[in-house]
N, C-alpha and C positions, 0 to 999 in steps of 0.2 A: 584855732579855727574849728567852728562846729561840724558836725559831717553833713551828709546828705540824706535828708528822707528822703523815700521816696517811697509812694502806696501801689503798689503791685494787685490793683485786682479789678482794672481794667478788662480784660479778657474773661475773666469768670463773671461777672456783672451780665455784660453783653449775651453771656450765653444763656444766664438766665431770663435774662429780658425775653430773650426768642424761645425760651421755654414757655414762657409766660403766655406771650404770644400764642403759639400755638393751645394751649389748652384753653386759652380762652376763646378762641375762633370753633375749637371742637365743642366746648360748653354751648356758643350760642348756639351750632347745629345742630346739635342738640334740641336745645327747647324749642326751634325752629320746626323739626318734627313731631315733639309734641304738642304743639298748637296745633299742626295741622290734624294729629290723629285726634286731637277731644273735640275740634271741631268736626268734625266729619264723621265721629264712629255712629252719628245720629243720622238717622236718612229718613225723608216721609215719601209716599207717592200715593196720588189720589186715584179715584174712579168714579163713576157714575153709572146709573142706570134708571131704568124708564119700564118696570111690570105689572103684572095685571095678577090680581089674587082671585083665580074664580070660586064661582059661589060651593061653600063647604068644604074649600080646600085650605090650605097656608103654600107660602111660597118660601123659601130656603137658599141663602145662599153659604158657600162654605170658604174658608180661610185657613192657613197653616198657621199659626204665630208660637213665638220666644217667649218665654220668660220677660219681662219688660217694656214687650211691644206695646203700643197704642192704639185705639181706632178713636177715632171721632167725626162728626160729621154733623148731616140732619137730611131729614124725609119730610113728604107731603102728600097726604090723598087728593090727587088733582082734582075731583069732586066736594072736596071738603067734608067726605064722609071720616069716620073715626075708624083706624088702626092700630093695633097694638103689634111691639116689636119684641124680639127677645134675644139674646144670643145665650148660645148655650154651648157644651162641651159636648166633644163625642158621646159618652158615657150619657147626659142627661137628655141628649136628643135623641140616640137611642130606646131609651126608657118610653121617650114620649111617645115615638112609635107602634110599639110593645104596647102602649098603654097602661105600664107599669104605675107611672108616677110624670108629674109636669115640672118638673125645678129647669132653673137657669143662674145665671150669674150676674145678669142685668136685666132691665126691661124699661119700657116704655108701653101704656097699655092707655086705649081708648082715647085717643087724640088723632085729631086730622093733620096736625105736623109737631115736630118736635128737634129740637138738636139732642145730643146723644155724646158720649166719651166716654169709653172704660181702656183699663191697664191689663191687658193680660198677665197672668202671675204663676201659667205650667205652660207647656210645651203639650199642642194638642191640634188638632182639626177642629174648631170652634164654628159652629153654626148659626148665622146672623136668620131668624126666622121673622117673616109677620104674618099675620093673623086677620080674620076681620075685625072688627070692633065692634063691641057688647050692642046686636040688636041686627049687626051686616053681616050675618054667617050666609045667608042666599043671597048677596050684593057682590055682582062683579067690582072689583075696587084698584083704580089706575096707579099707580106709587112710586113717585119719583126718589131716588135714594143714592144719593151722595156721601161717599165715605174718602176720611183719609187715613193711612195704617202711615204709625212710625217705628221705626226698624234698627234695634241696636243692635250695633258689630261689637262684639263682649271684646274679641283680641282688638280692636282699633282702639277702643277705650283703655284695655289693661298695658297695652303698651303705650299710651301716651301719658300714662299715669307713672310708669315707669322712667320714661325719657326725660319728663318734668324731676323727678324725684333727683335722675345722673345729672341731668343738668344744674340743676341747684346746686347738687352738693360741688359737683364742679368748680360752680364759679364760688363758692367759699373757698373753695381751696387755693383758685388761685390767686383771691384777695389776702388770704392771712397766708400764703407763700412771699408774696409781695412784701406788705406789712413785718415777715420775721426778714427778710433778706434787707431792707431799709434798719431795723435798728439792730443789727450785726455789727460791729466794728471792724473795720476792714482791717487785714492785716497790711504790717510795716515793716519794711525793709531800710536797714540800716545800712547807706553806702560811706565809707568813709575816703577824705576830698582826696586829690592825688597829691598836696603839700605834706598832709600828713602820712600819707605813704611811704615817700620819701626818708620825712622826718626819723621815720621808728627802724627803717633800712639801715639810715648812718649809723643811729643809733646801734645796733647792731653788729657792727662791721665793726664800730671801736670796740666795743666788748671784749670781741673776738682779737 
């Protein structure tokens, strides 16, 4: 009479599963949180306004911006007269003052309206200026000016770059955990039947 297999790995299985389990519910929460921080570490908020450049002057408005920031927008000489824009850097508005020297980092120059977009690329008080337009330096000049700034949070992105990175590797791992625990060979327990038990007892006792 043959004996009895029997495969014993019921219980370590199951425990695995609920390993499994869990790390894969931690991987999704994971990437859960990193979606929400690469969506979000961007932020825009607009503004508006409505001034008057009088005659011989320029008018200036001023801004903190990052590394990355954006502005863009567009203006209008409610007149249809021409104005010229510029934004410029602490350091080059300065100058302009001084009378040193006139540089900037963008412009728009001699047009009654314009759209506009630049990237800031230091960390600075940056000076959004305009000017009259070549021939309106004694022209009172109305100028509507609508801007929108976008605003990167560096830790929202650098951690969700990171949480994407845990999470991925995550869930690799607990696919090829999976994968090596399915072609494992279970171990086998050899019970042998209670005939033969018996059998090798008698046996035994005549011996003796």
């Amino acid at each position: 009479m043959s004996p009895y297999i029997v495969t014993s790995v019921a219980s370590s299985s199951l425990r695995l599963d609920r390993r499994r389990q869990r790390l894969l519910l931690s991987a999704l929460f994971v990437l859960f949180l990193a979606g929400f921080e690469l969506v979000t570490f961007r932020q825009t908020s607009s503004l508006q306004s409505t001034f008057n450049i009088q005659p011989g002057y320029t008018y200036s408005l001023t801004t903190d911006r990052n590394p990355s920031d954006s502005i863009s927008g567009d203006f209008q000489e409610t007149s249809g007269n021409p104005v010229s824009f510029y934004i410029m850097t602490s350091a080059q508005y300065a100058a302009a003052q001084n009378k040193i020297s006139f540089t900037y980092v963008y412009n728009k120059t001699d047009t009654a309206s314009s759209t506009f977009s630049y990237t800031f690329t230091t960390q600075d008080t940056y000076y959004l200026l305009f000017d009259h337009g070549d021939g309106y330096s004694q022209t009172a000049e109305t100028v509507h000016f609508q801007r929108t700034y976008g605003t990167t949070n560096t830790t929202a992105e650098v951690l969700g770059i990171i949480f994407l990175a845990y999470g991925l590797i995550s869930l690799v791992f607990v696919f090829r955990m999976k994968n090596r625990d399915l072609d494992e060979t279970p171990q086998q327990q050899t019970v042998v039947a209670p005939s033969q038990q018996s059998a090798h007892q008698h046996m035994a006792d005549n011996v003796e």
